[in-house]
N, C-alpha and C positions, 0 to 999 in steps of 0.2 A: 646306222639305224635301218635301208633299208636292209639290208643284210638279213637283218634280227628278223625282219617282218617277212623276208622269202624264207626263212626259216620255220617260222612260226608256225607262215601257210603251207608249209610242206607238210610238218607233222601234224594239222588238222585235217588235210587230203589223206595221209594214210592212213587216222585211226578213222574217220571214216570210211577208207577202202576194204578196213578189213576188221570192224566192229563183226560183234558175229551176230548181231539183232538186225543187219541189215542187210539187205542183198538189193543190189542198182543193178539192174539188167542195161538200161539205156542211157549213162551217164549222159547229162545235156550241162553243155557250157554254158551258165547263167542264167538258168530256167526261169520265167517269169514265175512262177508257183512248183513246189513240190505237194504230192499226195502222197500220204503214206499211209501205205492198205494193210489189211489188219485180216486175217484167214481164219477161216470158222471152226472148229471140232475137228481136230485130225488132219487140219489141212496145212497146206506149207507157204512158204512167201510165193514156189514158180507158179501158185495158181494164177497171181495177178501180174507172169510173162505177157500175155497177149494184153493186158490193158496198158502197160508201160511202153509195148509198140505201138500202137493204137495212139495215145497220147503225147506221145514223144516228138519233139525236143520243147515244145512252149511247156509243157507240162509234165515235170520228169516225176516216175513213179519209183517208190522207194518203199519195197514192200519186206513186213515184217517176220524174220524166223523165229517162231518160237523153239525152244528147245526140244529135246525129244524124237527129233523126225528131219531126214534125210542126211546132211553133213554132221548135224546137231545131235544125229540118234544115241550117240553114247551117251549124252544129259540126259538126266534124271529131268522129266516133263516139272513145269511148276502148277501144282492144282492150287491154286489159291490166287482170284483172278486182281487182289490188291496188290501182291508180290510182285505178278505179270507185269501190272501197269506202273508199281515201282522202277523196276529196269527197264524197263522201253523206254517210261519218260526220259531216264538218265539219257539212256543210246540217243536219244531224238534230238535233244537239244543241241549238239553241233548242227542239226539240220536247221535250225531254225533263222538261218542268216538268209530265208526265203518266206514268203509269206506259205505256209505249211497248213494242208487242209486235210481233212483224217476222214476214211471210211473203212469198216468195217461189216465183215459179213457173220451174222447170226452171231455163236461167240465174240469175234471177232470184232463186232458193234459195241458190245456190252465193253470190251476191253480199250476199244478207241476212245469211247465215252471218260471211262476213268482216268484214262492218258491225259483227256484235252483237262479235265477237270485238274490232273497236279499242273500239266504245262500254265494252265491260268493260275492256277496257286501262288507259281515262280514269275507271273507278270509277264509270260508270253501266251498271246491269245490267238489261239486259231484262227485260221481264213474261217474253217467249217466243219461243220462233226457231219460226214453220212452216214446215218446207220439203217443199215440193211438186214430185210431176214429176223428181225429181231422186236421181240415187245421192250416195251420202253423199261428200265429198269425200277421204275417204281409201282411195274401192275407183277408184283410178286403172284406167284403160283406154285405149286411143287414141279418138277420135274424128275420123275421117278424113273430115268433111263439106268438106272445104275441102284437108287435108295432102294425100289421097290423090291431089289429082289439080290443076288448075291455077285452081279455084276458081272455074269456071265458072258463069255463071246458069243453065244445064241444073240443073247439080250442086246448087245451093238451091233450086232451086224442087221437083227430086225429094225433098227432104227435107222442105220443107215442106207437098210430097202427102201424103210418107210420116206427117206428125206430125198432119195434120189442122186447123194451125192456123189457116187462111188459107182463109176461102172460095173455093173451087175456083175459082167463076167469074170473084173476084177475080184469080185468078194467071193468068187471059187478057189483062188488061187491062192494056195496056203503058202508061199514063199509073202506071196504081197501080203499076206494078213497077219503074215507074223511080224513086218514091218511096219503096220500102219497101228495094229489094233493098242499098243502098250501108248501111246501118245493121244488115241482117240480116247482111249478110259482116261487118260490122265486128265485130257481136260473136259470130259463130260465131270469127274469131280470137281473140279476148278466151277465150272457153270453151274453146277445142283447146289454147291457151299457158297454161291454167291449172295449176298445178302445188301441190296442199296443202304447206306448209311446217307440218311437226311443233312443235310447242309446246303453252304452255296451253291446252285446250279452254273452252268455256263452262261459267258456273256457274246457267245458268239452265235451263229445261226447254224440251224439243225435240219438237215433234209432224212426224213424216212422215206424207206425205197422196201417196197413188199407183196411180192408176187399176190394175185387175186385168191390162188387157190392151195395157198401157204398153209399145209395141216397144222401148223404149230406155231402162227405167229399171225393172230389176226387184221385187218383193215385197223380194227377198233385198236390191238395193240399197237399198234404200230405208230397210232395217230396221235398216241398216249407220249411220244416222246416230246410231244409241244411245252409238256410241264417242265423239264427240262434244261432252259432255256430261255432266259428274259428276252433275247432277242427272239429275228423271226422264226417260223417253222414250217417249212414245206413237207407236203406227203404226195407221193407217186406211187401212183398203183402198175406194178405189170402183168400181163396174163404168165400165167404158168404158178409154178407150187413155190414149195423151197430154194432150191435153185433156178428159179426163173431167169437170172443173171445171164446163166451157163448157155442156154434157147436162143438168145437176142442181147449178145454183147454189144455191137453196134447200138442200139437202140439206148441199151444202160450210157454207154458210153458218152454217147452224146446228150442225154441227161445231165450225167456228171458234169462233162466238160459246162455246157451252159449254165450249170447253179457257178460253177468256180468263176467263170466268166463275168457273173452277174457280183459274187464278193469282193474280187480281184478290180 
């Protein structure tokens, strides 16, 4: 019998070693808490490299590849942010032999969000949803980065002047844009076809986290995630825009860590 069960534990170590929703930069042997980060519009799981060093080893970080983009770029992107959160939740749930807390930035929020909402469907309930960068999903608006007009590379790359996320000098560079740009439209549709479907909220607690001078994601939105959530609901403000994150990691960081601290 133990046989069976070193068995068992080997083939749950490798399909998590080589799931492809997932990439562990800093694998930790029996982390008190796992977080699993969730990347915004165009963006890829190494964004959240430096948080997983940073946090490592009490806190292993376990950040999510969506298709489309880097190892993943032969996959056809998924625009459809139910779909998204379909397959992730599936990949996640081996993780979940840890108390598992989820943040997400801008897209990325809106997607953690749906995630935590199947994972409590299935009777596993997050440490904690942080969603960053992002209005709550039920202050609907249009976002016309793509509806408005015929979807043009003009039209993404003024937006992602406008968000800041993208070294500028990067978005001269047409090797890099022919790289990045088929995954950033795939999931700007994904986020403009997004539509909140009313039902159970979360029963776990919800930290919004959103830069002061956020063009696209107000104080007011942000704070709007309380509904949300029968439990509690924190909001943090930081100086800086969109990516305020990116300015003062240190500072996120230990934010993070302290909410995890306080559910853990």
């Amino acid at each position: 019998m133990a046989w069976d069960w070193q068995i068992l534990y080997y083939v749950v170590a490798t399909i998590k070693q080589f799931d492809s929703w997932i990439r562990r930069f800093h694998p930790a042997d029996g982390p008190a808490v796992r977080l699993a980060c969730f990347p915004h519009a165009g963006g890829a799981a190494t964004f959240y490299f430096p948080a997983s060093r940073s946090l490592a080893p009490a806190t292993e970080v376990i950040a999510i590849q969506y298709p489309g983009r880097q190892e993943r770029r032969a996959e056809k992107c998924v625009e459809d942010i139910g779909e998204l959160a379909d397959a992730i939740a599936r990949a996640l749930r081996p993780w979940c032999d840890r108390p598992l807390a989820l943040f997400g930035h801008s897209m990325g929020a809106t997607v953690a969000y749906e995630v935590a909402r199947r994972l409590e469907g299935d009777g596993v309930v997050p440490l904690g949803l942080f969603a960053s960068g992002r209005r709550a999903p039920s202050s609907a608006r249009e976002e016309p980065i793509l509806l408005r007009g015929d979807g043009s590379d003009d039209a993404i790359l003024a937006a992602l002047r406008e968000l800041s996320g993208t070294d500028a000098t990067a978005l001269g560079d047409e090797d890099f844009l022919s790289m990045i740009l088929p995954a950033v439209r795939g999931d700007y549709r994904a986020v403009e076809s997004y539509r909140h479907r009313v039902g159970r909220e979360l029963t776990c607690p919800i930290v919004a986290l959103v830069g002061e001078d956020d063009p696209v994601t107000s104080v007011a939105d942000a704070w709007a995630w309380r509904g949300h959530t029968t439990s509690s609901c924190r909001l943090e403000v930081f100086p800086g825009g969109h990516f305020y994150l990116s300015s003062q990691p240190a500072a996120v960081l230990a934010t993070i860590q302290r909410h995890i601290d306080t559910w853990s």
